[in-house]
C-alpha positions in Angstrom: -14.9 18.8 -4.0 -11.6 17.0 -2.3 -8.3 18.6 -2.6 -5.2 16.3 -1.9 -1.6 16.5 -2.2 -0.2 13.6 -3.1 4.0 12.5 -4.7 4.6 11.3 -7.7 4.9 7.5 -6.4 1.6 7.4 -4.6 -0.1 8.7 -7.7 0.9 5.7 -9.8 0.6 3.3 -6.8 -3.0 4.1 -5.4 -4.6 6.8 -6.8 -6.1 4.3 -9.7 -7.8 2.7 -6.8 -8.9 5.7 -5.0 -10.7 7.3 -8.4 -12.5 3.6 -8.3 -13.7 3.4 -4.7 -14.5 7.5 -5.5 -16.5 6.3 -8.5 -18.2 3.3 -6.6 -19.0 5.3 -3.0 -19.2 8.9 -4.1 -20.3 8.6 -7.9 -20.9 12.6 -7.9 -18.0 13.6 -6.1 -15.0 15.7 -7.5 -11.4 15.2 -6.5 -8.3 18.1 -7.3 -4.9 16.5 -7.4 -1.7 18.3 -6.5 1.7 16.8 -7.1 3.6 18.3 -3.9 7.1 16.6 -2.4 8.7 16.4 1.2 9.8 20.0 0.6 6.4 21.4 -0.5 3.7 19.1 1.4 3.4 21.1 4.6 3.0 24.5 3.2 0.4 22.9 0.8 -1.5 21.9 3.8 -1.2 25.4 6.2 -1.7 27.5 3.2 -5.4 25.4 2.4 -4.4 24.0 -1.2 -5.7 20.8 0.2 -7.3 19.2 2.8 -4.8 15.9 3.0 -1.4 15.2 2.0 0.6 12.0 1.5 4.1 11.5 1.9 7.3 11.5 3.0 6.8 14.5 5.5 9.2 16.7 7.7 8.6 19.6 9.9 5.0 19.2 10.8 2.5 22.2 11.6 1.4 21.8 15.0 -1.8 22.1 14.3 -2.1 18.9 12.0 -3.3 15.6 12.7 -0.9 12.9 11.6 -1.4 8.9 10.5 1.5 6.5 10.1 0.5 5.2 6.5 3.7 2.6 5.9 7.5 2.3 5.9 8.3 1.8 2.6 11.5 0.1 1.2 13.2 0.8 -2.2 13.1 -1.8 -5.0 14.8 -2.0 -8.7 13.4 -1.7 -12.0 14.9 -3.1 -14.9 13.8 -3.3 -18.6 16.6 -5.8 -20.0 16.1 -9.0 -20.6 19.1 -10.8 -19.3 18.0 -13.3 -17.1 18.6 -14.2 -13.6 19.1 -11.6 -10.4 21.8 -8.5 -10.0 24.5 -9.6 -7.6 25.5 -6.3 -5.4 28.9 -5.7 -8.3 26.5 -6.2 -10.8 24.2 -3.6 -9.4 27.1 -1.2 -8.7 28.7 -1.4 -12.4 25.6 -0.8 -14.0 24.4 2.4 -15.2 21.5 3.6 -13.3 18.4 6.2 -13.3 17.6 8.6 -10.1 14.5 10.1 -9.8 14.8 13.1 -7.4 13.1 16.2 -6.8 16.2 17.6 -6.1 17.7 18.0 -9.6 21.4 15.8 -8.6 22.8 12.9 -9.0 22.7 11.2 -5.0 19.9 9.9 -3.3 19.1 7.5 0.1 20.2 4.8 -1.4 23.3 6.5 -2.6 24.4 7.2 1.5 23.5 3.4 1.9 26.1 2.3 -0.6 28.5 4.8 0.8 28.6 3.4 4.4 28.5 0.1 2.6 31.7 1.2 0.9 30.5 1.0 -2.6 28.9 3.2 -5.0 26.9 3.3 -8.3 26.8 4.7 -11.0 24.1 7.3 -11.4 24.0 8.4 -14.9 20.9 10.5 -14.9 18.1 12.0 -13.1 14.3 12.7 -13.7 12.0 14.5 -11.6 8.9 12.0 -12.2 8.6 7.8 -11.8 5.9 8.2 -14.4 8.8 8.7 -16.8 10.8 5.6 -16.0 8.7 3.4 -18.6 9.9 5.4 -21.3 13.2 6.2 -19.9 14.1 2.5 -19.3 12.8 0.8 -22.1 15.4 -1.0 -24.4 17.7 0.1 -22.2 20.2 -1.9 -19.3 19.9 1.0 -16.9 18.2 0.4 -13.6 16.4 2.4 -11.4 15.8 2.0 -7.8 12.3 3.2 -6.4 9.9 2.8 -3.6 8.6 -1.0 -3.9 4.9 0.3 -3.8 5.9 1.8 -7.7 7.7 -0.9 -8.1 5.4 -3.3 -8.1 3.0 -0.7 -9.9 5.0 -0.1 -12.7 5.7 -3.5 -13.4 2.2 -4.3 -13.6 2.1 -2.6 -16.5 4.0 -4.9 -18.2 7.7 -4.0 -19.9 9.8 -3.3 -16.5 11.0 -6.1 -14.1 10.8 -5.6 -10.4 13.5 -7.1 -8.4 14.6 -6.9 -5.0 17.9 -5.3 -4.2 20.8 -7.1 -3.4 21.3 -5.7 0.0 19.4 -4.2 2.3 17.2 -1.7 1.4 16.8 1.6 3.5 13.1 2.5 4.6 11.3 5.6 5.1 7.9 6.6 6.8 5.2 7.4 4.6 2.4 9.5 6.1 -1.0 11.2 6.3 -1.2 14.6 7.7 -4.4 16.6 7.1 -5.6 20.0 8.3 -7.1 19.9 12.3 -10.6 21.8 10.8 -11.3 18.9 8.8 -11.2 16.6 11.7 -14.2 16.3 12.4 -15.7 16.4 8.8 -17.4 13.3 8.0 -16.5 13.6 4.4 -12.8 14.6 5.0 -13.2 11.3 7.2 -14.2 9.0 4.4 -11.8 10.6 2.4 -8.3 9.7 4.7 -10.4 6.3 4.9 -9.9 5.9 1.6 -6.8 7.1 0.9 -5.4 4.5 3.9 -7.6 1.6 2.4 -6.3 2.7 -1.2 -2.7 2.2 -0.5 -2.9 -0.4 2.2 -4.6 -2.8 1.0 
């Protein structure tokens, strides 16, 4: 049996594809997925709740092994059906969705606008991108997530992805796993997977 951690965003944007190459590879294998954040990841990891986590990550055991998955970039969601593309005033007067772990109002994007001299207006937070379907539909709110859920949730038909009008901030996305599954050629396949399920 596998035990990852992986955010909220990576669950919609690869674990579909990981349960499939799981299904294909390792018909009779088991997989036990945590939800953990930037906040949570690393104790997940040094406590033994799982073998792998991916994320955003700060203040790194010293004992894990780290991979360089991506930089990821934000994008916008948007459920109304006015046509054409948000110039940057357009994007500031509108009403907008955060989703934060954090429980406030302010993200990255947020201190982006700020040294831009401009601001949005953030009219609610959720803790969960799986959410934003429902939260946005029928609406003119926008949200502004990582481009990988994004593109995902738009997929799915009923959100619009669209670039922002200006330039986005980026962040490192990583894989950290435990140093005693190094070596294991199952934990191995695993992390393969994990890279090939998001990468490609």
């Amino acid at each position: 049996m596998f035990r990852i951690g992986l955010t909220d965003d990576l669950q919609i944007a690869m674990l579909p594809r990981l349960l499939r190459a799981l299904s294909a590879e390792v018909p009779r294998a088991k997989l036990v997925t945590l939800t953990v954040c930037y906040r949570n990841a690393m104790s997940y990891l040094e406590q033994g709740e799982v073998s792998a986590v991916m994320s955003f990550l700060k203040d790194l055991p010293a004992d894990a092994k780290v991979r360089k998955v991506r930089t990821a970039r934000f994008a916008m969601l948007r459920a109304d059906t006015v046509p054409g593309k948000l110039s940057l005033d357009d994007y500031c007067r509108r009403r907008h969705v955060l989703v934060t772990y954090a429980g406030d109002l302010c993200g990255t994007v947020d201190e982006t606008l700020g040294e831009m001299g401009r601001q949005r207006d953030v009219a609610f937070s959720v803790p969960q991108f799986g959410s934003l379907p429902a939260v946005l539909a029928g609406t003119d709110l926008l949200a502004t997530v990582p481009e990988h859920v994004a593109l995902a949730l738009s997929a799915q038909g009923g959100l619009r992805y669209e670039a922002l009008p200006f330039e986005s901030p980026d962040y490192q996305i990583k894989l950290a796993w435990r140093a005693v599954t190094d070596k294991d050629s199952a934990e191995t396949w695993l992390r393969k997977a994990m890279l090939r399920s998001f990468n490609d």
